[in-house]
C-alpha positions as CSV (number, residue, x, y, z in Angstrom):
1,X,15.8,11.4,-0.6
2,X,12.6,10.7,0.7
3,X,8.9,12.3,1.0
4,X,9.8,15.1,3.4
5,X,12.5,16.0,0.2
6,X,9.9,16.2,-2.6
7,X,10.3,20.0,-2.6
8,X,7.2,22.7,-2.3
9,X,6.8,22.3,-6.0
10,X,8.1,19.8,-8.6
11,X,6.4,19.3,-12.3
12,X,3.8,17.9,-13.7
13,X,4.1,15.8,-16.6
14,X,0.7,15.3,-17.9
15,X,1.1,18.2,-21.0
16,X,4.2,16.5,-22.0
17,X,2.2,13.5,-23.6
18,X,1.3,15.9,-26.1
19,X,-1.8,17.2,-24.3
20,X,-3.9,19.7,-26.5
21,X,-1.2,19.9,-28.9
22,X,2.0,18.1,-30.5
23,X,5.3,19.0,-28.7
24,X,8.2,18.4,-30.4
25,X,11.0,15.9,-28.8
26,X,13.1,19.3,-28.1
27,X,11.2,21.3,-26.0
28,X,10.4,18.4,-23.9
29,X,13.4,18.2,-23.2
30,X,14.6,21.9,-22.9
31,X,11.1,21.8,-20.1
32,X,12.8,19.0,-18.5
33,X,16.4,20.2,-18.2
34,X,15.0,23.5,-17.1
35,X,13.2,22.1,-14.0
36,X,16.3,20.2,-13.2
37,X,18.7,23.9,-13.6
38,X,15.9,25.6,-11.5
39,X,16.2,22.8,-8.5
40,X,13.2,20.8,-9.2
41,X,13.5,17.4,-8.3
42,X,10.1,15.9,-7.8
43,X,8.5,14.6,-11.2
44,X,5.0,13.1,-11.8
45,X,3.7,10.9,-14.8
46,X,1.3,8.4,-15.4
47,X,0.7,5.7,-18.4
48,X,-2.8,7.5,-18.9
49,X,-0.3,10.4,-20.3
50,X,-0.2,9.9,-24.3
51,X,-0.7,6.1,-24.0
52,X,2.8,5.8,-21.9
53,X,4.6,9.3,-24.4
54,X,5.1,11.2,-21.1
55,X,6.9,8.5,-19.1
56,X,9.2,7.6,-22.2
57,X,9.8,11.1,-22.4
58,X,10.5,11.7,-19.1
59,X,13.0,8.4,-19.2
60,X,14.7,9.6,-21.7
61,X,15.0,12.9,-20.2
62,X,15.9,12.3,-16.3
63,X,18.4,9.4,-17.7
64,X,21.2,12.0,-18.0
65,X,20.8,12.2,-14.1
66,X,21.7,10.4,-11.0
67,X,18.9,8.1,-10.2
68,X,19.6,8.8,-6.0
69,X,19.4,12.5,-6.9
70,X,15.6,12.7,-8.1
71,X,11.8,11.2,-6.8
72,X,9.3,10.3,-9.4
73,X,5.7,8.9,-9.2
74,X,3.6,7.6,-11.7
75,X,0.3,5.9,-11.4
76,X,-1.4,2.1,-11.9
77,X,-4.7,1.5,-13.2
78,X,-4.0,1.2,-17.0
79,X,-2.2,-0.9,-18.8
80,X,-0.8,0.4,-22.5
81,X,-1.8,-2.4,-25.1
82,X,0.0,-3.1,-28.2
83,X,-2.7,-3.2,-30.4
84,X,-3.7,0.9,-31.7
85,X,-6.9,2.6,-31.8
86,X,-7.9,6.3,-33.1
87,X,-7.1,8.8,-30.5
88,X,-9.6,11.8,-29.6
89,X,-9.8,14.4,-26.6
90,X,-7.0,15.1,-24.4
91,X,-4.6,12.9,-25.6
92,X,-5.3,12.8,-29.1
93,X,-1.7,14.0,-30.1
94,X,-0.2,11.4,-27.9
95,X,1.1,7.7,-28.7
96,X,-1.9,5.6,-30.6
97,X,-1.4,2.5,-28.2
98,X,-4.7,1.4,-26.9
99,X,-5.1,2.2,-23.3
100,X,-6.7,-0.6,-21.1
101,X,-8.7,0.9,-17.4
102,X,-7.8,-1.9,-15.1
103,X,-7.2,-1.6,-11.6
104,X,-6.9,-5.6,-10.7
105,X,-3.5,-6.9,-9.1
106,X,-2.1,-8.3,-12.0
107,X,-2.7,-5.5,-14.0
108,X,-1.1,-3.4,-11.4
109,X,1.9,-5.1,-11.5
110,X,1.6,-5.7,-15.2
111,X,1.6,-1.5,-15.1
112,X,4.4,-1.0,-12.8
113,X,6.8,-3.2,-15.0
114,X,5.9,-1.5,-18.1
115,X,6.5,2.0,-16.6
116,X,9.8,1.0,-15.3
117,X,10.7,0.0,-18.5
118,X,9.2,2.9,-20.0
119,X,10.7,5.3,-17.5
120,X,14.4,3.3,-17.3
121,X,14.5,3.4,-14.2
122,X,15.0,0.7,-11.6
123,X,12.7,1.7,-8.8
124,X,9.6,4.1,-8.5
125,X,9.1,6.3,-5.5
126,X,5.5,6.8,-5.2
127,X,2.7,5.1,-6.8
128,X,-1.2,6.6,-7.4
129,X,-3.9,4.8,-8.6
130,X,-5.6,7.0,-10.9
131,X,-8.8,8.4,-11.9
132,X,-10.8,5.7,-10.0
133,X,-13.5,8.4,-10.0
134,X,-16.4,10.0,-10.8
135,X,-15.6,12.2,-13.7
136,X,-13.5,9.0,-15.1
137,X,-16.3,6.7,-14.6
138,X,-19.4,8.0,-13.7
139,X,-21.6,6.0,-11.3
140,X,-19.8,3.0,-11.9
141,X,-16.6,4.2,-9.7
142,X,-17.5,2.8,-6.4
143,X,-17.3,-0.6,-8.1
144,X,-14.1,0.6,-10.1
145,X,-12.7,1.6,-6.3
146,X,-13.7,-1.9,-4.7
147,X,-11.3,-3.7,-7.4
148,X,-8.8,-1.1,-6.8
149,X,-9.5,-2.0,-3.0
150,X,-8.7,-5.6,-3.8
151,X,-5.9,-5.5,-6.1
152,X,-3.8,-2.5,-6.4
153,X,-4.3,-1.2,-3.2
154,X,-3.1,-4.4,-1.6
155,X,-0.3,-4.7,-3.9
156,X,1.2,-1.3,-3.3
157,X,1.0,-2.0,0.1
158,X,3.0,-5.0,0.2
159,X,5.4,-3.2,-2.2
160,X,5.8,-0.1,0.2
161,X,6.2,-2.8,3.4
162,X,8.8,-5.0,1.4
163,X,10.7,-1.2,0.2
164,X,10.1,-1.4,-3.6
165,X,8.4,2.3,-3.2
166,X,8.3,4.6,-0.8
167,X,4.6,5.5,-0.7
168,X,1.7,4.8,-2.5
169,X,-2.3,6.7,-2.6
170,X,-4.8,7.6,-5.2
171,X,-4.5,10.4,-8.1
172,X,-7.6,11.8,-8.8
173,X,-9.3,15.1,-9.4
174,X,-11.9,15.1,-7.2
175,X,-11.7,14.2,-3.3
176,X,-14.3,11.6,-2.6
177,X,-11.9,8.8,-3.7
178,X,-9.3,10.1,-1.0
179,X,-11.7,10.5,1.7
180,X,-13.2,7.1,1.0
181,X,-9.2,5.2,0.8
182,X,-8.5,7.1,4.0
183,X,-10.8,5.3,5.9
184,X,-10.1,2.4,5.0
185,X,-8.8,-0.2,7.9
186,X,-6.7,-1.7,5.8
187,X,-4.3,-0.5,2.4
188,X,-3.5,2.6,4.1
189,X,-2.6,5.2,1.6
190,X,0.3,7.8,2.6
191,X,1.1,10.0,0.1
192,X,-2.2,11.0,-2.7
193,X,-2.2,13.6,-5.4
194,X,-5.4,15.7,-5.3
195,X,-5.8,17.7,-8.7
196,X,-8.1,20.4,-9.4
197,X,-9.7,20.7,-6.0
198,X,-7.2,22.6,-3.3
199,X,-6.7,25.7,-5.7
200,X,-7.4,29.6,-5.6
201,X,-10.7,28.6,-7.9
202,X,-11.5,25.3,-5.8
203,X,-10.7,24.6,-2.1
204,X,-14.1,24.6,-0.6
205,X,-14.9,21.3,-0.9
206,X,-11.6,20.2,0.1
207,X,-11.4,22.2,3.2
208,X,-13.9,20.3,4.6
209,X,-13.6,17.2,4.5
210,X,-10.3,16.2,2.4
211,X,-7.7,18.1,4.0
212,X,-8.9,17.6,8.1
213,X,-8.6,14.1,7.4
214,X,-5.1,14.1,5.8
215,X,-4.2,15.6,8.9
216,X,-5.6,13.4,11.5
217,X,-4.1,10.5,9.2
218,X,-0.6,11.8,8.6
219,X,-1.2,11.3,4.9
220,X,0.0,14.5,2.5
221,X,-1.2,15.8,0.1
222,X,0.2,16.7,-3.6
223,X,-1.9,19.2,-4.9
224,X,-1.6,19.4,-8.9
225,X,-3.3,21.6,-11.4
226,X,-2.9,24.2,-9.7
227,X,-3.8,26.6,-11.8
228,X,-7.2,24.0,-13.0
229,X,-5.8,23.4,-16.0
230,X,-5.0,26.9,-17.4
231,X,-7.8,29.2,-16.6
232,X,-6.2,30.9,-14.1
233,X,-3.3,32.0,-16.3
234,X,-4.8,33.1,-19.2
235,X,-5.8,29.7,-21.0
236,X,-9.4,28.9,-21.8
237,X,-9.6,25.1,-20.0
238,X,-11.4,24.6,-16.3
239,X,-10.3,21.1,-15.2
240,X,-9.7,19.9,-18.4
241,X,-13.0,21.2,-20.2
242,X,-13.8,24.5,-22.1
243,X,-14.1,27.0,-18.8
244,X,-18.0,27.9,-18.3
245,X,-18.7,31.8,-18.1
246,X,-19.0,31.6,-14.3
247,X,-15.6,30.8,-13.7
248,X,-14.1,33.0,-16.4
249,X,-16.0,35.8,-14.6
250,X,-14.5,34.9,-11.1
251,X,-11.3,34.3,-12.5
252,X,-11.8,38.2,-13.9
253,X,-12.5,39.3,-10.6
254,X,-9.6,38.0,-8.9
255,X,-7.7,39.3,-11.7
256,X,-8.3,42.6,-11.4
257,X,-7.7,42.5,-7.5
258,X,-4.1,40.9,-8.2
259,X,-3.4,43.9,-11.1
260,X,-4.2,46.4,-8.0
261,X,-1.8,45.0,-5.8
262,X,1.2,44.0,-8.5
263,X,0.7,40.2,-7.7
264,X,1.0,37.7,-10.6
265,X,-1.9,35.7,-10.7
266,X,0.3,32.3,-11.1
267,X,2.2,33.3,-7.7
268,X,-1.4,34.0,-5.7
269,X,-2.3,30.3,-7.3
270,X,1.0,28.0,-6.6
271,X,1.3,30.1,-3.1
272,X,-2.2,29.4,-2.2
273,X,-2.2,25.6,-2.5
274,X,1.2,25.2,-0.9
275,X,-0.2,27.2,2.4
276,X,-2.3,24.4,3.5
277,X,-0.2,22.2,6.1
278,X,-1.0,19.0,4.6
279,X,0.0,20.4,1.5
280,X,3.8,18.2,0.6
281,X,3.8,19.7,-2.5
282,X,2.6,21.5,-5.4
283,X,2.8,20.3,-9.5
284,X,2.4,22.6,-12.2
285,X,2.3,21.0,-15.5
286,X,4.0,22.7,-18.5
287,X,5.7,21.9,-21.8
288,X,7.4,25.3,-22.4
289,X,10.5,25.8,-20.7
290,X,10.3,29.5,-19.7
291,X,7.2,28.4,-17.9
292,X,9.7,26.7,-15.6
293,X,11.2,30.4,-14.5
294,X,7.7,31.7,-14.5
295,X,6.6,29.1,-11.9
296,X,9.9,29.1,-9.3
297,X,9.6,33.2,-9.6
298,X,6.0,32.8,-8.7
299,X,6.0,30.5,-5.9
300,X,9.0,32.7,-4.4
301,X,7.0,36.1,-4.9
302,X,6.0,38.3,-1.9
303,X,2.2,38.9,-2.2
304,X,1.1,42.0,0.1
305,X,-1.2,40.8,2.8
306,X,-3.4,43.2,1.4
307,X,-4.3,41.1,-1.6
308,X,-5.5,38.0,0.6
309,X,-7.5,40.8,3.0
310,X,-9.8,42.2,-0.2
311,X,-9.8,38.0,-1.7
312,X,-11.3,37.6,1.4
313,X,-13.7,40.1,1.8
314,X,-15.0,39.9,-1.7
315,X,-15.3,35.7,-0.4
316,X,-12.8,34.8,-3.0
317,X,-11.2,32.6,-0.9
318,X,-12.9,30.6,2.4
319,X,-12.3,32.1,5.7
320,X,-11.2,28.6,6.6
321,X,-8.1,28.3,4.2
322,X,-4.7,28.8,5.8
323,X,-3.3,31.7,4.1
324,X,0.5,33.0,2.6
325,X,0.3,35.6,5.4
326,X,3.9,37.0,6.4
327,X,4.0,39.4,9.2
């Protein structure tokens, strides 16, 4: 298997490090084994992800399986310390292990051996550097990115030359990290995961600038939280943060343009992001397993061209995004 096999939409692992809530050890894996029954073979983690929970969970879950048979990515730039601390905000449900940023070489390769372990697994497709951003790190990410530059970048280069992974990029969820890494003359990234900003809520941005230049570079793009962390399907978080009135009332509007034409708002949302061309695929996160179903209905779903025409004309969506037109 290899990139051009990931799939138009595999699943994201984040809300299985107990994100928001405690999930018991059975529904992570009933989520699991229902992504694998419904064909899904691409599967994303990180350490960040309940202090290392999701990629044990995961482990333990994809085990069962035929290593050759599957493509999973996780992420450097933290490194999961033995010593514990109290737990608050996304993760506060998740392992108590104290999570260290560091985004040096030896701490990339420090993070690589403990995920492999973590995940049993032998080998790791692709590889993100994570969060080296803004909303991670305020003013201080440049500086965070030029020690990425220095050490992880260079490292999962000369792991992708010497065939250890098969591509490597940032994970982030904004897009200046990605447009900075892509011009970079050396460390080419290949493969990056773009959360939050190539969605039905949040493309403009990303039109612009992000997505013309993963073109021209030949790198794709993995677009996850798609649905911007659950306000677009009924939950009350924008991008991991309680949803601000403005977007609840455009998330309405499109609403009530989807009820008109019979289209689920979770099939306008996955269908959207994977329209772009330098879309590779999409990653919906979930910890139920009938959400599985819900997502692989949705993402197969005929939407009436009619729906795109009035999101367009009430400037829903830009004029500039590639659409799920079918004539």
């Amino acid at each position: 298997m290899d990139e051009a096999s990931l799939g138009k939409i595999g699943l994201g692992t984040a809300p299985l490090g107990n994100m928001y809530r405690d999930i018991p050890e059975k529904e992570v894996k009933a989520t699991i084994d229902a992504a694998w029954d419904h064909g899904i073979r691409y599967f994303d983690t990180a350490p960040f992800y309940g202090a290392g929970l999701s990629e044990i969970r995961v482990g333990n879950a994809l085990s069962q399986y035929n290593r050759d048979d599957f493509m999973l990515s996780t992420k450097v730039g933290r490194v999961i310390s033995d010593e514990w601390e109290e737990k608050n905000g996304l993760f506060e449900f998740g392992r108590k292990n104290k999570v260290i940023t560091d985004y040096s070489e030896d701490a990339t390769l420090r993070s690589i051996e403990q995920s492999l372990e973590r995940l049993k697994t032998d080998r790791l497709d692709f590889v993100y550097a994570h969060d080296i951003s803004p909303d991670f790190h305020g003013d201080e990410w440049i500086s965070k990115f030029d020690t990425a530059r220095k050490g992880a970048f260079r490292v999962l280069t000369r792991l992708r030359e010497e065939g250890v992974i098969k591509s490597w990029g940032i994970g982030v969820n904004t897009t200046e990290p990605i447009e900075l890494a892509l011009e970079l003359e050396e460390s080419k990234p290949d493969l990056c995961l773009q959360a939050t900003h190539y969605t039905l809520l949040n493309h403009e941005r990303a039109l612009q600038r992000l997505m013309p230049a993963a073109q021209e570079k030949g790198v794709g793009i993995v677009v996850g939280a798609p649905y911007n962390s659950g306000v677009l399907v009924g939950g009350s978080h924008y991008n991991y943060q309680e949803a601000p009135s403005e977007i609840t009332s455009k998330v309405a509007q499109i609403k009530e343009i989807a009820q008109r034409h019979q289209v689920s708002l979770k099939a306008a949302a996955l269908q959207f992001s994977t329209a772009h061309p330098a879309v590779a695929s999409v990653i919906p996160g979930s910890s139920r397993p009938e959400r599985i179903n819900e997502d692989i209905t949705a993402i197969k779903a005929e939407i009436p061209s009619a729906f795109w025409q009035e999101m367009r004309e009430q400037e829903l969506v830009s004029p500039m995004a590639p659409l799920p037109i079918h004539e």
